[in-house]
PAGURO-252704 format. One record per atom (N, C-alpha, C, O): x, y, z. Coordinates in steps of 0.02 Angstrom, whole numbers, plus 50000, padded with zeros to 5 digits. Layout:
N
XYZ;...
//
This chain:
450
527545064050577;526875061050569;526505061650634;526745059550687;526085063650631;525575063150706;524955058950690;524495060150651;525075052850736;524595046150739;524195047950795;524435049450850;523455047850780;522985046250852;522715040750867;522155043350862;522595036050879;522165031850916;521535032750949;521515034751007;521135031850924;520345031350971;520005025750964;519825022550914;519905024651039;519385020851063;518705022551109;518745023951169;518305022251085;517665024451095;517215021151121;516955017651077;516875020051191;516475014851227;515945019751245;516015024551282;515365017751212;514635022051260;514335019051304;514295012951298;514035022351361;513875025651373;514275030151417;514225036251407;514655028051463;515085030651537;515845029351505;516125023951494;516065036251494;516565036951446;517295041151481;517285047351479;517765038351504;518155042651507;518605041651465;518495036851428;519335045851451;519875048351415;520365048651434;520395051251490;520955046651407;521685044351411;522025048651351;521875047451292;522565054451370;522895055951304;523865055551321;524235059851342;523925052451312;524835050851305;525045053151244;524875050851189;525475058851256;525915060151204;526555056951192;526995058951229;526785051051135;527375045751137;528145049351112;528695048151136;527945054751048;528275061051032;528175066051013;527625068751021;528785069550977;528225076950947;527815076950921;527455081850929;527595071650871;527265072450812;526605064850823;526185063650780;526675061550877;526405058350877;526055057350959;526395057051011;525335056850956;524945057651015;524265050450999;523945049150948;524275047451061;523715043251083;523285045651121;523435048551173;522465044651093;521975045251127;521715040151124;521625036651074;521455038851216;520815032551210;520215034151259;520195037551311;519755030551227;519185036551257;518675027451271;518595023251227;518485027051324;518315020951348;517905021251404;517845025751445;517585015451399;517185016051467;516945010051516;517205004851495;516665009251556;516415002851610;515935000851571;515645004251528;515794992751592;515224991251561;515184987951504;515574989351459;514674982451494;514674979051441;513964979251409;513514982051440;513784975151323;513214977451296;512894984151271;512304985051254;513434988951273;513134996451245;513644996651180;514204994251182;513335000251121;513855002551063;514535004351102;514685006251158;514915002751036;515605004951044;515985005450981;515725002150937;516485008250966;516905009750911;517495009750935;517555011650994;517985008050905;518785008550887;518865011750841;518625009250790;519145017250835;519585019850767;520445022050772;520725023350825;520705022150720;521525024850738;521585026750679;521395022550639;521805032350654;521895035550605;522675038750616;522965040050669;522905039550542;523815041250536;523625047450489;523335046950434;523805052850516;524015057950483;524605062150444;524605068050459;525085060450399;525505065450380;525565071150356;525485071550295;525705076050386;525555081650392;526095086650352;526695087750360;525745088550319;526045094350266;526345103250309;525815106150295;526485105050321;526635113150345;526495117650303;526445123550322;526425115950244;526025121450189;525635123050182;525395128750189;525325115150158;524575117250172;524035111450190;523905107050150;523755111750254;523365106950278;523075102150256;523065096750284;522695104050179;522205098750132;522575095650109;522245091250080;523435094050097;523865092350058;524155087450117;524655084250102;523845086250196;524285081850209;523775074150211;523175072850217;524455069950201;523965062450216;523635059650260;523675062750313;523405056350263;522955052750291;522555046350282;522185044950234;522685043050334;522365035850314;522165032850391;522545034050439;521525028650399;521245027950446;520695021350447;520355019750399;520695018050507;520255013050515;519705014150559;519835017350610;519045012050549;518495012250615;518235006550616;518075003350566;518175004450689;517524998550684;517134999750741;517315001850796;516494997950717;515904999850775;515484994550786;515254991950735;515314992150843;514754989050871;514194992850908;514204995550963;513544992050846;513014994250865;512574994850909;512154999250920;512754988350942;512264984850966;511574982050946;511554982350885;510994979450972;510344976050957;509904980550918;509814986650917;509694976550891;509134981750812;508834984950873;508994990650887;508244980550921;507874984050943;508134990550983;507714992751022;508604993250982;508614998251053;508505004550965;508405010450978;508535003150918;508445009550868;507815010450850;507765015150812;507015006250868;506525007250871;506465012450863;506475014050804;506385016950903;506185025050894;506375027550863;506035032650861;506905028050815;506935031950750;506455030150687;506295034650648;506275024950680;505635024050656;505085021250690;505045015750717;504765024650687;503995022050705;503485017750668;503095013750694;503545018850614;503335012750563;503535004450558;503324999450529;504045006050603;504314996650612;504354995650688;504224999950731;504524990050697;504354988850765;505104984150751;505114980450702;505644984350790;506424980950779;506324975050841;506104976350897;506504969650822;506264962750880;507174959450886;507474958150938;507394958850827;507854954350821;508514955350781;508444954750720;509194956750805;509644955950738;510354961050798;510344963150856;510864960950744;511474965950780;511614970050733;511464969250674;511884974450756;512274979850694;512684980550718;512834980650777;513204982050628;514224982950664;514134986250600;513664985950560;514594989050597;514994992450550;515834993650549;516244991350588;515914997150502;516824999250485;516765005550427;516275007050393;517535008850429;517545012350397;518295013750377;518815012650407;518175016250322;519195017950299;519205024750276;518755026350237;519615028850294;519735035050260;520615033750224;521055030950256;520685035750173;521445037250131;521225043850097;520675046350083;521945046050090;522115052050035;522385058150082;522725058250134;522075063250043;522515069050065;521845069950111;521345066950092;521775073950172;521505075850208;520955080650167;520375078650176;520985086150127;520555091650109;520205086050050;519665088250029;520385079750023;519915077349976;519965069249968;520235065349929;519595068850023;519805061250054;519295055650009;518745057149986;519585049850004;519145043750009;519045040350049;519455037350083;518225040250055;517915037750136;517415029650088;517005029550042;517645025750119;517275018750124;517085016050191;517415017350242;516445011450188;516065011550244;515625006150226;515475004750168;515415003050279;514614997150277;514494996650352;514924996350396;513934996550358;513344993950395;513124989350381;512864988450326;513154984250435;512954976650424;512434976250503;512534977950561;511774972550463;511344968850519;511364959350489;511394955550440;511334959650543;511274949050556;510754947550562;510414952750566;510434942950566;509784940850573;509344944350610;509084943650665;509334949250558;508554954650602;508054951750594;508014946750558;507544954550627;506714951450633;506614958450652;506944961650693;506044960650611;505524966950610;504824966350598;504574961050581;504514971450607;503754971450583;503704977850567;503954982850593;503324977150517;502844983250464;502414984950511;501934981150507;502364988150548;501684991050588;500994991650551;500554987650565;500874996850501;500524995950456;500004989450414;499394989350405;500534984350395;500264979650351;500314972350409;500104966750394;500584973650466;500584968150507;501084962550483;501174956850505;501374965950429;502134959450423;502694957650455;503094962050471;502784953250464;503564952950513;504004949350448;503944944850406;504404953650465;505014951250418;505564945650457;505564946050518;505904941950435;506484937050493;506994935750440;507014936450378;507344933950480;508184932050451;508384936450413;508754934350369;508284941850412;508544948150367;509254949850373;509524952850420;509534947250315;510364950950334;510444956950272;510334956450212;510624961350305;510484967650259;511284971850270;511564973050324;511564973850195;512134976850206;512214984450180;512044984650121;512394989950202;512324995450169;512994999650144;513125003450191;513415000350097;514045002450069;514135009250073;513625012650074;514615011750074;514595019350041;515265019150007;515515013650016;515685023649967;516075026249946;516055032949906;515805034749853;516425036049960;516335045049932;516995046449914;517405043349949;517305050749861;517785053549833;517615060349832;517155062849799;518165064349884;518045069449863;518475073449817;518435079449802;518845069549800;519355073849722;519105073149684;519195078149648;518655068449652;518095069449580;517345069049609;516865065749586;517365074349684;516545072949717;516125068949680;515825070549629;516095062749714;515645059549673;515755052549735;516255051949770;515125047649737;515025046049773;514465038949773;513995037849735;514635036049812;514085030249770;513955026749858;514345026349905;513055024049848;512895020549926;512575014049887;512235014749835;512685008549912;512405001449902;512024998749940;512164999650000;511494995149928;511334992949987;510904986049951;510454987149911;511094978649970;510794973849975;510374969650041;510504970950100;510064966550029;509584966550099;509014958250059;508584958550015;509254952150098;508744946150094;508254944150164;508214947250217;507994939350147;507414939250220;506784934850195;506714933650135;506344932350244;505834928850232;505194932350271;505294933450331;504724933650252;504114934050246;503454930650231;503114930950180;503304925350320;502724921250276;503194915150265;503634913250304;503014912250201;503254906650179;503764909350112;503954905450068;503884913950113;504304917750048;504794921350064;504784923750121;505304922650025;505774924550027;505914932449976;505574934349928;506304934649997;506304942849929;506974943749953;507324940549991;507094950349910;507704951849904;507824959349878;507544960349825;508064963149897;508224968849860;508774972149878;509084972849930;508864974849801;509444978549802;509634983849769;509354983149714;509894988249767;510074995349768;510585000349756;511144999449781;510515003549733;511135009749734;510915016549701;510515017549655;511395021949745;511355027549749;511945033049717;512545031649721;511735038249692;512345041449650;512165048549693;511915052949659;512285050049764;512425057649756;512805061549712;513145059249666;512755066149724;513095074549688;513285077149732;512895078549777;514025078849737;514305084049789;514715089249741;514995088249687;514665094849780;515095100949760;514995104149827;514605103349875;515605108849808;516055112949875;515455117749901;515555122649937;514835115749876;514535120349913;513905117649985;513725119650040;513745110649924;513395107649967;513605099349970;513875096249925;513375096350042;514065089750022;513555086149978;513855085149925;512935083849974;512585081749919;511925085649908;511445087249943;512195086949818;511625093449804;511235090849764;510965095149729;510945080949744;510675078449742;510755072149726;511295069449737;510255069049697;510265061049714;510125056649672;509525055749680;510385051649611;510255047649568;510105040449585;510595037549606;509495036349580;509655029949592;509105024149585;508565025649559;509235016849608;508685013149620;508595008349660;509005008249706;508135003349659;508005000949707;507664995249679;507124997049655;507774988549672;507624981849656;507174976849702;507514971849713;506724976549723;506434971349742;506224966849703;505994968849650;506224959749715;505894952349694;505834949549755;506114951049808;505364944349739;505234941749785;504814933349782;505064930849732;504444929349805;504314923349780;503724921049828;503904918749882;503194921249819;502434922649884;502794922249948;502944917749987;502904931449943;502944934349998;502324937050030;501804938750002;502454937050080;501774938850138;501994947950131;502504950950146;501224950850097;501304958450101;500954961850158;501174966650189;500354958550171;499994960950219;499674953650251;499674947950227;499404956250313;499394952450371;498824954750423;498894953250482;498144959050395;497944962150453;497104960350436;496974956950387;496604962750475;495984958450505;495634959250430;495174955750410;495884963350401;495474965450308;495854963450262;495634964250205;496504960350269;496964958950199;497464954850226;497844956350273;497444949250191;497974944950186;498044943550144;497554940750119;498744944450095;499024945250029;499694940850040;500074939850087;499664939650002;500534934449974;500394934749904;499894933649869;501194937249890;501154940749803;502004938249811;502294935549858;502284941049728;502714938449705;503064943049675;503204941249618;503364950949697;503424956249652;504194955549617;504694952549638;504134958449571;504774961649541;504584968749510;504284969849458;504894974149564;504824983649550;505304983949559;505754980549581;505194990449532;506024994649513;505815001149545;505265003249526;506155004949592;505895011549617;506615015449595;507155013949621;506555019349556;506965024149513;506675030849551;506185032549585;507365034049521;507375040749545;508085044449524;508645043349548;507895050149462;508275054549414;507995061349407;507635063949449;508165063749359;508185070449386;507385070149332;507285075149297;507015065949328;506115066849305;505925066149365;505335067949369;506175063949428;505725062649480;505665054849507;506125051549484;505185050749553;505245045249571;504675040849541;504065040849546;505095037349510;504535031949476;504495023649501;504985020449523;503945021449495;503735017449513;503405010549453;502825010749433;503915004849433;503755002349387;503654992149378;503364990849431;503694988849360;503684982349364;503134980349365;502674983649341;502954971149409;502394969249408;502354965349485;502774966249529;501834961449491;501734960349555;500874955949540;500284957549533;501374948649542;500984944549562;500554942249624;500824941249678;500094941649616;499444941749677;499354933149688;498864929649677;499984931549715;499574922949726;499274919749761;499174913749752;499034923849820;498384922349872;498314928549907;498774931849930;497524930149910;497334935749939;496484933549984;495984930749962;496584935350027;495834935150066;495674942050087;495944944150137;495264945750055;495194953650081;494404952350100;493984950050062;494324954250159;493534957050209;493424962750221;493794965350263;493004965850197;492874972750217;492064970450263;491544967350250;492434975150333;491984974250386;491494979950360;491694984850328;490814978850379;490324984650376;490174986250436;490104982250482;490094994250439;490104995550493;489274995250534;488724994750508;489454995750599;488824995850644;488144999950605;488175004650566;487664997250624;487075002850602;486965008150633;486835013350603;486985007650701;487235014150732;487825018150735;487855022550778;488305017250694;488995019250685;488885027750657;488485029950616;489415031250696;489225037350649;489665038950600;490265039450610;489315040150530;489675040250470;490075045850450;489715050650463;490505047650430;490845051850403;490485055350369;490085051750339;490395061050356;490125064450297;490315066650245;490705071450244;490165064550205;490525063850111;490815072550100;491365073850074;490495076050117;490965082650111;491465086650180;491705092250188;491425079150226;492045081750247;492415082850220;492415080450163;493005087250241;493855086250238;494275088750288;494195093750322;494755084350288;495295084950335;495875091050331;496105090950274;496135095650368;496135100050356;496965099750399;496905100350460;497705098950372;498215097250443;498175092050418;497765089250381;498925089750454;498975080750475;498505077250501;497985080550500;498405070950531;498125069450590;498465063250592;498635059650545;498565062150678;498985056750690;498625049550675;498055047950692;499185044950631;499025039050618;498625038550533;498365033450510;498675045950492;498515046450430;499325044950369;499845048250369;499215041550343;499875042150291;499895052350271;499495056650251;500795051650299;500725060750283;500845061950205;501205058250172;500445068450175;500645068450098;501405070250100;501465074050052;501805069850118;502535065850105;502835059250099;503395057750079;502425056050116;502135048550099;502615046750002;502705050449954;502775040350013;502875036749957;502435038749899;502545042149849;501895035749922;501115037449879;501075041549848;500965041149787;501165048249890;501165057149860;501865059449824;501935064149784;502215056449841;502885056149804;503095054249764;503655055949746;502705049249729;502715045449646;502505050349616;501955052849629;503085053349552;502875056749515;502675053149441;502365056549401;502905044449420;502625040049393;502625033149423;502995030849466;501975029449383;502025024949411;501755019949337;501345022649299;502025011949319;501875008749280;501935001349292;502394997749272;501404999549327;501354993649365;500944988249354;500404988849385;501004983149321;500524978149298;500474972549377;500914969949412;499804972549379;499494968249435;499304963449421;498734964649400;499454956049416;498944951049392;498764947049476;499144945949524;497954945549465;497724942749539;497794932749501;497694930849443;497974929049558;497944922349537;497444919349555;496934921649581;497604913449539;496744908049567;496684907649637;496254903749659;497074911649683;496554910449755;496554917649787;496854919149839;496224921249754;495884926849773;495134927649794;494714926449751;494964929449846;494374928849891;494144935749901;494564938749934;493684938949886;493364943449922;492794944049961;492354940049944;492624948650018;492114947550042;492084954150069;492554955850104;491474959350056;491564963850086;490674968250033;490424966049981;490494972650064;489764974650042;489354968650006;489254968849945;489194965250033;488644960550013;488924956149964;488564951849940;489834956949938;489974952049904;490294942149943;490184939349997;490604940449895;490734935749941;491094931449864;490804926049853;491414932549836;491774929749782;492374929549763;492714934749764;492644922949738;493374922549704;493264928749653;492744931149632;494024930649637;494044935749589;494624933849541;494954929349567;494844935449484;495254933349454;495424940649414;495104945649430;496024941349352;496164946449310;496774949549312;497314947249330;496634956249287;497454958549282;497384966149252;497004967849206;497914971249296;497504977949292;498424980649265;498924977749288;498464984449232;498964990549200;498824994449253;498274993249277;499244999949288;499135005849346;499695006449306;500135002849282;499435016749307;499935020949279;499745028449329;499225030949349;500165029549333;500015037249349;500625042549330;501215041449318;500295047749333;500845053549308;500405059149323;499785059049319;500775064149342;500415070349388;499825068749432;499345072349447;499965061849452;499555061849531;498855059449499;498395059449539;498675056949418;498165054149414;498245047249402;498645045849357;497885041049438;498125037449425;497475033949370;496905036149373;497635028849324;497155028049262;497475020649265;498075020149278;496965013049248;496965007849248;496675007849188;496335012249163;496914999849151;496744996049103;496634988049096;497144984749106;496104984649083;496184977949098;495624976949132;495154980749120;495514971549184;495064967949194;494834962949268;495164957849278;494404964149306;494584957949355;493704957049343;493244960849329;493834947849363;493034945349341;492984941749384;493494938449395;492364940349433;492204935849459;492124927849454;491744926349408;492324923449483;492344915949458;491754912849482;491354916349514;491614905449470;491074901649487;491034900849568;491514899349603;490454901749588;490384901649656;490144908349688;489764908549736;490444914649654;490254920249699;489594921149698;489214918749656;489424925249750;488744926649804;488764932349804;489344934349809;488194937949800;487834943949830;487274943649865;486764942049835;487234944949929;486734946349986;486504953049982;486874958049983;485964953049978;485534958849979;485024957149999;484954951150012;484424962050010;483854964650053;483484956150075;482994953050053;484214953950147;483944947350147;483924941450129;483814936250159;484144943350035;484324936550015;485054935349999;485554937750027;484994930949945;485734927949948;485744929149841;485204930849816;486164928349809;485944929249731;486654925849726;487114928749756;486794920349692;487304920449651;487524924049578;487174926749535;488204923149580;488294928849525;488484925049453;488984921649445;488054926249412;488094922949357;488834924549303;489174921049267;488824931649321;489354935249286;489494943149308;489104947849300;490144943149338;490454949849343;491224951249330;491724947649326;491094958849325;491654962249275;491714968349291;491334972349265;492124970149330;492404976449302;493114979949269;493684979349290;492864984249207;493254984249175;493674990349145;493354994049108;494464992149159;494484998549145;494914998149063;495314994149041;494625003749036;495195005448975;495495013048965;495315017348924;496065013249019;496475019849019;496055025549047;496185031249028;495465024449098;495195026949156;495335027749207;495745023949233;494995033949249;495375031349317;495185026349347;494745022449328;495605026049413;495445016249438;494915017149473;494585011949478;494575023849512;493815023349566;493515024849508;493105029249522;493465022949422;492855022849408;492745018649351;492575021049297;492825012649360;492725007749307;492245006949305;491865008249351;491985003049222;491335001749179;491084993249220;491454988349215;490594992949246;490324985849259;489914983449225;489624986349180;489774974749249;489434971249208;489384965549233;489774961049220;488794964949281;488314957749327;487854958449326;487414962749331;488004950749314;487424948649313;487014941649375;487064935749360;486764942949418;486654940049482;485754937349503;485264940749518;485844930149496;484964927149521;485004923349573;485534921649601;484414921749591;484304918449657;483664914849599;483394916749547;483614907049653;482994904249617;482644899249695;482764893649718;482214904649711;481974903549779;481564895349777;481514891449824;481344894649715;481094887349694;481504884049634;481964886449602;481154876949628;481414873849559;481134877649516;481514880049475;480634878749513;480424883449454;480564889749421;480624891249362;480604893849487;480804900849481;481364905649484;481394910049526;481894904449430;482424908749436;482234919049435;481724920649403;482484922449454;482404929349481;483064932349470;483374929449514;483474936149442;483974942449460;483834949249431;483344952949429;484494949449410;484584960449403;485344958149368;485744953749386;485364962849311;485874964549296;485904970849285;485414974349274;486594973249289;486934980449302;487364982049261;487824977949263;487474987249211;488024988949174;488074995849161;487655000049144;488574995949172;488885005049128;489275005649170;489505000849202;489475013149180;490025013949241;489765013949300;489205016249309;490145011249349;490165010849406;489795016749453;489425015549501;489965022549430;489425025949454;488675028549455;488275031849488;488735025149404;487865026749373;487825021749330;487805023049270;487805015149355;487565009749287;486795009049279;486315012249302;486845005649252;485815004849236;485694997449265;486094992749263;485094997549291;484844991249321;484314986749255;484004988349204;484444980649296;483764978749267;483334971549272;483684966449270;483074971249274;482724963749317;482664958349249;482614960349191;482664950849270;482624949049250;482404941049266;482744937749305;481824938349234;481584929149262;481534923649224;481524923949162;481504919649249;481324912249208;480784907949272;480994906149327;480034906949248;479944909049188;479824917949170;480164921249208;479434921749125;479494929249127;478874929749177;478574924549191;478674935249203;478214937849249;478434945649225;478804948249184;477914947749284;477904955749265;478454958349315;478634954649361;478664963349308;479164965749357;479124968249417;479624970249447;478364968549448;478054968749511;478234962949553;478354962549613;478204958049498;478444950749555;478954949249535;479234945349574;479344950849479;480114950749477;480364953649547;480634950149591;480274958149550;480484963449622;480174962749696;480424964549749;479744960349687;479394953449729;479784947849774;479854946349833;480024945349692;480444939549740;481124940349748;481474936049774;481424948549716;482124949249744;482014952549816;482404952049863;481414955849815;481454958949901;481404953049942;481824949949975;480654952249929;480294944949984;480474938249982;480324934650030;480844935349920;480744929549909;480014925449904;479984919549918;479434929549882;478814925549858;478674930249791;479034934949772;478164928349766;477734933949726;477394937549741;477164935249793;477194941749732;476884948949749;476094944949774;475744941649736;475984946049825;475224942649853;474474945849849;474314950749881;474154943349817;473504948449806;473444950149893;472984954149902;473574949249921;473064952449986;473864955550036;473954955550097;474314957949984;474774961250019;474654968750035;474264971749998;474894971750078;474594976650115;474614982450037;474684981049978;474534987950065;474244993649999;474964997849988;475135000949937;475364996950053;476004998550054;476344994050021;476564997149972;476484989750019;477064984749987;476744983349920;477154980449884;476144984449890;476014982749821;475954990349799;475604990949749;476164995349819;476285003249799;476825002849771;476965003249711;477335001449841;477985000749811;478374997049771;478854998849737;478004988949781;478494984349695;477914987149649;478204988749597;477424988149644;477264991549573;477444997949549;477484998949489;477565002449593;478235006049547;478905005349544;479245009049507;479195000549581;479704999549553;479604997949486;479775001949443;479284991149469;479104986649416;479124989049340;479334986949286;478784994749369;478464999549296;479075002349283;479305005449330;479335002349242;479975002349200;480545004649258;480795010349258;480754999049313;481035003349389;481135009349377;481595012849354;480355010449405;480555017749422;479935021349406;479805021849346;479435024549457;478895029249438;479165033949466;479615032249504;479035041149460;479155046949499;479825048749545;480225044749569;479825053549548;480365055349599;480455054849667;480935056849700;479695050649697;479425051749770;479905047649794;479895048949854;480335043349784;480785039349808;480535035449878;480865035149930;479825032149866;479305030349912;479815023049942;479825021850002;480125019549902;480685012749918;481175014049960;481385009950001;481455021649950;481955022750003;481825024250026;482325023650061;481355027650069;480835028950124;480755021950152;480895021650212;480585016750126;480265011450177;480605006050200;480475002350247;481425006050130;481665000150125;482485001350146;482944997250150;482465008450157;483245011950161;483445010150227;483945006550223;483315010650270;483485008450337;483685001450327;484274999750334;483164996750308;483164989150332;483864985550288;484124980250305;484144990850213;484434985750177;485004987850187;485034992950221;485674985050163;486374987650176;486564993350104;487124995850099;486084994450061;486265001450001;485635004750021;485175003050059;485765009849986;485275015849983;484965013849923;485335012149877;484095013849910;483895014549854;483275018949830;482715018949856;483415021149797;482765028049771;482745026649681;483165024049645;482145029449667;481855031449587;482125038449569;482015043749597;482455037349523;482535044949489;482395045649426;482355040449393;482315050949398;481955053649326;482755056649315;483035059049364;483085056449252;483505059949231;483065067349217;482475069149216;483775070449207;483345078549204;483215077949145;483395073149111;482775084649116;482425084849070;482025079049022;481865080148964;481905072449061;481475067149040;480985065849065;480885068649118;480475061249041;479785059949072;479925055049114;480465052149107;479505053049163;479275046349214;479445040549171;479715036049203;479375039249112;479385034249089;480165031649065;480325026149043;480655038649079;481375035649100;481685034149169;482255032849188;481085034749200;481385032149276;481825028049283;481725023049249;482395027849323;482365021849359;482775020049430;483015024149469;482795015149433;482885011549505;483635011449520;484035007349497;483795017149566;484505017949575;484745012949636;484255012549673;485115010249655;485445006149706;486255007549728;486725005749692;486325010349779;486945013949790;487025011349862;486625008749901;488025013749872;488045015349940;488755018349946;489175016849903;488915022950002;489585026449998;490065020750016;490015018150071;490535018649970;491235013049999;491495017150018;491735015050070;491755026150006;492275027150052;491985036050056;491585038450015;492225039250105;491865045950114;491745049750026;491295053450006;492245047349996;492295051749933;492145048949894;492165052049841;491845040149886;491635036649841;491025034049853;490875030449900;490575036549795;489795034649818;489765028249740;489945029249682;489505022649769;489535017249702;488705017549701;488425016949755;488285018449638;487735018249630;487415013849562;486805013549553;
//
């Protein structure tokens, strides 16, 4: 039988080999110094003279990792603060078709999501393996708890490589369990989310899917607007290459080949961002398959929300947007939003159709003409007989069914001062008298909402 012994100390390493007899030799391989990884292993070999794969073998390892943080740099996406790693390992059988068992254990790690600004704590996370190579086949585990926020999650896992003599794994079966209980998802100056998920991330030989649900039980999202002097992107850019600090299309994201994910938002959802300023409530179906993704369902604004525009302030009487098995940048809307600058005089606009081209339309109590409807959503008064020849040009064509001509004389005077773009347009092949009063603005280089 020939027994080795190893002991393994990093960094400043020297070696010891004593041979005790013929068949049996000690190595120890060690070093000065304390606080750096280290391993022990000793493995027993019985050794066949026929034929090599046929002799035994059986073996122990144990390793000290040392501190999460010194593995920082293998990912860049986390930032490692807190925790230890150790591991072990066993090999038995015949040498040419061994069984190898193994885990990786961390202790109370503490990390952060770079990205979403989460820090994770008390994470004890364990990772298994067991490979056979006489019926190649092979299985990795991995459970992992922790708190986030005021919540707690949990997930857990397993993996089915494929090995053959040609490649050691020639692919990969498996999944991946998260739950969780208002966990903190994001954490940064535009989104603070605490949700409640239970997904399943699968992966077979259709590809990686993405399925479950994911409760929304407090969210505050702000979308900052940018400077007026800011320089804007231009809607027919494109990016052309990586660029550092972009999610790469190898990304999770680009790598869902399905996805079937029910979202419900709860009662303390807040938005604030383009002139809105409202609780939101609802519940959306997300599906995708070949990279399109298509929503179903609903999110509606609650009592209290606000739209600011050209100056003023409008509460929102009623909004909706709503998809049915569409994609998700283009759902059907439906608000309705007044301001009532006096006791007397209520004033709004409601909006419906799709999102990209809905139809406007004014509306008062008591009725007036739509010169001073539009009057008192710009100015907050009524249209003034002795207002200049400019400002009674422009609310009287708006007025006239919003919308005279194509001169787009409003966005000319009013485009600068307001936070959307607004112009008159004539659909093609119609008269002036289908004008009307478009109100837009780009939310994202590739999404113009009008």
């Amino acid at each position: 039988m020939l027994k080795v012994s190893l002991a393994l100390y990093i960094p400043r390493l020297t070696m010891l080999v004593s041979p005790t007899s013929n068949d049996v030799v000690n190595v120890k391989l060690q070093t000065e110094g304390t606080g750096a990884p280290s391993a022990h292993a000793q493995v027993n070999v019985q050794r066949n003279p026929d034929n090599w794969r046929n002799s035994g073998v059986e073996g122990l390892a144990e390793f000290d990792l040392g501190p999460l943080a010194a593995y920082s740099a293998l990912l860049p996406e986390l930032q490692f603060h807190e925790g230890q790693l150790s591991g072990q390992a066993t090999i038995r059988g015949l040498l040419g078709a061994p069984a190898v068992t193994g885990a990786i254990t961390l202790k109370d790690g503490e990390l952060e999501i770079v990205e979403t600004g989460v820090r994770l704590k008390a994470v004890q996370a364990v990772v298994k393996t067991n490979a056979q190579w006489d019926t190649q086949s092979a299985l990795i585990s991995f459970a992992a708890t922790g708190t986030s926020g005021h919540g707690t999650f949990s997930l857990e896992g397993e993996a089915h490589p494929s090995m053959d003599d040609d490649e050691l794994w020639s692919g990969v079966s498996g999944s991946l369990h998260l739950t969780g209980d208002h966990v903190r998802i994001a954490d940064t100056d535009s989104a603070q989310l605490t949700a409640s998920p239970d997904l399943w991330l699968n992966m077979d030989a259709d590809g990686l899917s993405l399925t479950g649900r994911m409760d929304v039980d407090r969210a505050r999202i702000h979308i900052r607007e940018q400077p007026i002097n800011a320089v804007r992107t231009s809607p027919d850019q494109k990016i052309v290459g990586d660029v550092k600090g972009r999610p790469s299309e190898t990304g999770l994201r680009q790598s869902l080949d399905a996805t079937d994910v029910r979202v419900r938002l709860g009662d303390d959802t807040q938005f604030k961002g383009f002139g809105l300023d409202t609780p939101l409530t609802g519940a959306l179906r997300l599906k995708q398959r070949s990279g399109r993704i298509t929503a179903n369902g609903s999110i509606r604004t609650k009592t209290g929300g606000r739209y600011s525009a050209w100056g003023q302030t409008l509460d929102i009487r009623e909004g909706r947007l709503f998809w049915s098995d569409t994609p998700l940048t283009r759902p059907a809307l439906d608000v309705e939003a007044s301001r009532s600058p006096t006791s007397e005089v209520t004033v709004g606009l409601m909006a419906r159709g799709p999102l990209a081209n809905p139809r406007i339309e004014l509306f008062s109590n008591p009725a007036m003409g739509q010169s001073d409807q539009l009057s008192w959503l710009l100015f907050g008064r009524p249209m003034q007989p002795a207002a200049s020849a400019g400002e009674t040009s422009l609310v009287n064509q708006a007025a006239a069914t919003i919308g005279i001509g194509a001169d787009n004389l409003l966005a000319r005077r009013y485009g600068d001062r307001l936070p959307v773009n607004i112009g008159i347009e004539v659909p093609a092949g119609q008269t002036q008298e289908s004008a009307a009063l478009v109100v837009g603005r780009h939310v994202t280089p590739e999404l113009y909402v009008s």
